[in-house]
C-alpha positions in Angstrom: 0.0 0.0 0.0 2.8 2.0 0.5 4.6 1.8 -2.4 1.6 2.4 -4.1 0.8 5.6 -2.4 4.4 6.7 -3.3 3.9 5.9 -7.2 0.9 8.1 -7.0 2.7 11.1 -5.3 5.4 10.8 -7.7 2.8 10.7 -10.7 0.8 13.3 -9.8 4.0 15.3 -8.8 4.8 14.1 -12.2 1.8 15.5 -13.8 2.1 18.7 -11.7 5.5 19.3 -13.4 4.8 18.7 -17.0 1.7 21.2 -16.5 4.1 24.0 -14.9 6.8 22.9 -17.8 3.9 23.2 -20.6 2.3 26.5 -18.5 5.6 28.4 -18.1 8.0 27.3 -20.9 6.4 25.7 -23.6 2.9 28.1 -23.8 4.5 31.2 -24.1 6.7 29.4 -27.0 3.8 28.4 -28.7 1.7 31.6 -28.6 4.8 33.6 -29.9 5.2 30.9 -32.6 1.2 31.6 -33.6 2.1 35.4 -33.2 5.2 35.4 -35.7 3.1 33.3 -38.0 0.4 35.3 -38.6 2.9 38.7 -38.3 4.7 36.7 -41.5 1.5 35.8 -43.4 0.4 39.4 -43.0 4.1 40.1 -44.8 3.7 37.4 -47.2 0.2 39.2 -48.5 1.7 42.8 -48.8 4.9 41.5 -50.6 1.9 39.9 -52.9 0.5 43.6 -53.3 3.7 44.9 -53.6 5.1 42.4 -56.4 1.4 42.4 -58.1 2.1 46.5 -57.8 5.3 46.4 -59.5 4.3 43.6 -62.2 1.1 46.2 -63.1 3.4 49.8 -62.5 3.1 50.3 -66.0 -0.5 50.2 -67.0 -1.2 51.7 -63.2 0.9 54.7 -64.3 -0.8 55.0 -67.8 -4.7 54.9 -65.9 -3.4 57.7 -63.9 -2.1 60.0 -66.7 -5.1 59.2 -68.7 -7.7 60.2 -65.9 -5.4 63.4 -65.2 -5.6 64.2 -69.2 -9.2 63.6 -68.7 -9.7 65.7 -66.3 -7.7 68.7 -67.6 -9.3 68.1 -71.2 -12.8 68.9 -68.7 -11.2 71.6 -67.4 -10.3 73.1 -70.9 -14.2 72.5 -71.4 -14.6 74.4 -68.6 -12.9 78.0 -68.5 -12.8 79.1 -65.1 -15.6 82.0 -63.8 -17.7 80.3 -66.6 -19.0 77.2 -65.7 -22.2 78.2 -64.8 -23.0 79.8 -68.3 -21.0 76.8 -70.2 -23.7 75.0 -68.4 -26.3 76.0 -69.5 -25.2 76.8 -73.2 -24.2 73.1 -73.5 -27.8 72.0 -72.0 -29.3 74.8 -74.8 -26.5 72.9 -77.5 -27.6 69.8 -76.6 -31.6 70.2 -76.3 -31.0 72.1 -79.9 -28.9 69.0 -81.5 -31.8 66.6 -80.2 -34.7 68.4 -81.5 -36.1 68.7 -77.1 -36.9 71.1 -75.1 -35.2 70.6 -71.6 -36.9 72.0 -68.7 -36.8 73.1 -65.2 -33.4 73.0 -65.5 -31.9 73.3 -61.2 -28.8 73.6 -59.4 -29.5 71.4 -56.1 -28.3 73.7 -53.1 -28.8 77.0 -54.4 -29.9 79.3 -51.9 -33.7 78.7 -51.6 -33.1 77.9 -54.7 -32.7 81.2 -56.5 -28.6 81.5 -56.4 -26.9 78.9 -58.5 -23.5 80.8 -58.3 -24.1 79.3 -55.1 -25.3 76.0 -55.7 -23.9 72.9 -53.0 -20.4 71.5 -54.8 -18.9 68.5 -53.8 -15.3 68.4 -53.8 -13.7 65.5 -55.1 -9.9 64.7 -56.2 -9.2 67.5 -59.4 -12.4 68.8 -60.0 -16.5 69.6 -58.4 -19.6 67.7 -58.4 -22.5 69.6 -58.3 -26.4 68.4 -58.8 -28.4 69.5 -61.4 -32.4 68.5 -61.8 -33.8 69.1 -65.3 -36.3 67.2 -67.6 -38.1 67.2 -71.0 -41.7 65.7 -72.2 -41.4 63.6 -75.1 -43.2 60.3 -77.1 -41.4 57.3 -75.5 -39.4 55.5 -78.6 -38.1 59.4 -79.1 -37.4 59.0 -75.7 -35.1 56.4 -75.9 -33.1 58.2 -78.4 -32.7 61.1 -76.1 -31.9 59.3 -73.6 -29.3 57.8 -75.5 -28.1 60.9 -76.4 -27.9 61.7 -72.6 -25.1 59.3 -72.2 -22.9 61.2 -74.2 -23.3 64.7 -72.5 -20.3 65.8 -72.2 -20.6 67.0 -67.9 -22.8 64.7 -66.6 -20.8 62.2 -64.5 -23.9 60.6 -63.4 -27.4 60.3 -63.5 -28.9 59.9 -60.0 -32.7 59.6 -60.0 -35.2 58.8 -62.8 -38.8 59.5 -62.8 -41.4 59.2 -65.3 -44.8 60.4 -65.5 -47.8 60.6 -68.0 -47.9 64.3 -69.9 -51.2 66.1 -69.4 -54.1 65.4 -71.8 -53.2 62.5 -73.7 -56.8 61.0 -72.3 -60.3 62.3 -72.5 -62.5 62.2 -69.8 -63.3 58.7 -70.2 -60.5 57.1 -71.0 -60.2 56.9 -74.5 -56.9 57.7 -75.4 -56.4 61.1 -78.2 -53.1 60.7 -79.8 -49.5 59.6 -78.6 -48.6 58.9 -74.9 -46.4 61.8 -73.7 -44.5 61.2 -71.1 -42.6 63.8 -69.1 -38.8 62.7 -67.6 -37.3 63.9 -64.5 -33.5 63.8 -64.0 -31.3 64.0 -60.9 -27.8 64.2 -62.4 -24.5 65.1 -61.0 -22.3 67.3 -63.0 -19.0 68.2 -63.7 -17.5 71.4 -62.9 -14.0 72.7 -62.9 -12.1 72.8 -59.6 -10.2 76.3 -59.5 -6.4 76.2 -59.1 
């Protein structure tokens, strides 16, 4: 019984040292191990960016020169204390060129509306954005071309908000319908403007 009792001390004092070996030496070992893993997969992915960088420097350098000659080629478009009036002689231009008559032409931001020299601009990298709302009443297949013709405008970076509704008098009283559907169009667009220097 004796000797029995001894083994058992000396296992569990056994035991008891392996834990405080495992607890003191050998965790501490293990966790930095985990830590300088993960510190060199972290390196491993950014010399990946960096090497994916340097393979693409190139074409990464020619997309940058060609949006800055894009951008200065808008700001040719656009002479300085005239962008306002550019504006709207390139809406007139293009209503003119697409046989429409735009209308309700807006600067979002204005003061109550009425100032436009003081309509809201959002700064971005080289240049403005600045919201216009206009819109024009038209058949719907001449919409379409139009609106294809809207792509190409020259300032509008993007077209927000859409809305369409029926023009007024297209339907008698009862219903019967008197001649083409006119439909009225409703943009939201932002626009470019020049950034001074």
């Amino acid at each position: 019984m004796k000797g029995s009792t001894k083994y058992i001390t000396l296992i569990i004092l056994l035991a008891a040292i392996g834990v405080g070996f495992y607890m003191i030496l050998l965790k501490p070992k293990m966790e930095e191990i985990k830590t300088l893993n993960s510190e060199i997969m972290r390196a491993r992915d950014k010399l990946d960016e960096l090497i994916f960088i340097k393979k693409n420097e190139e074409k990464i350098k020619l997309a940058i020169e060609n949006e800055k000659s894009e951008i200065e080629r808008l700001r040719v478009l656009l002479p300085k204390d005239q962008d306002i009036a550019r504006l709207l002689v390139q809406f007139h231009e293009f209503g003119r060129e697409n046989d429409v008559e735009i209308s309700n032409l807006t600067f979002v931001g204005g003061a109550g509306g009425k100032d436009f020299s003081k309509a809201r601009l959002m700064e971005r990298q080289g240049y403005y954005e600045m919201q216009v709302n206009f819109s024009f009443s038209e058949r719907f297949k001449r919409a379409l071309e139009v609106l294809k013709a809207l792509e190409n405008f020259p300032r509008i970076l993007h077209i927000k908000k859409v809305s369409v509704t029926y023009g007024a008098g297209f339907r008698r009283p009862i219903g019967e319908e008197t001649g083409p559907r006119i439909l009225n169009f409703n943009f939201n667009a932002s626009v470019f403007t020049a950034k001074e220097p």
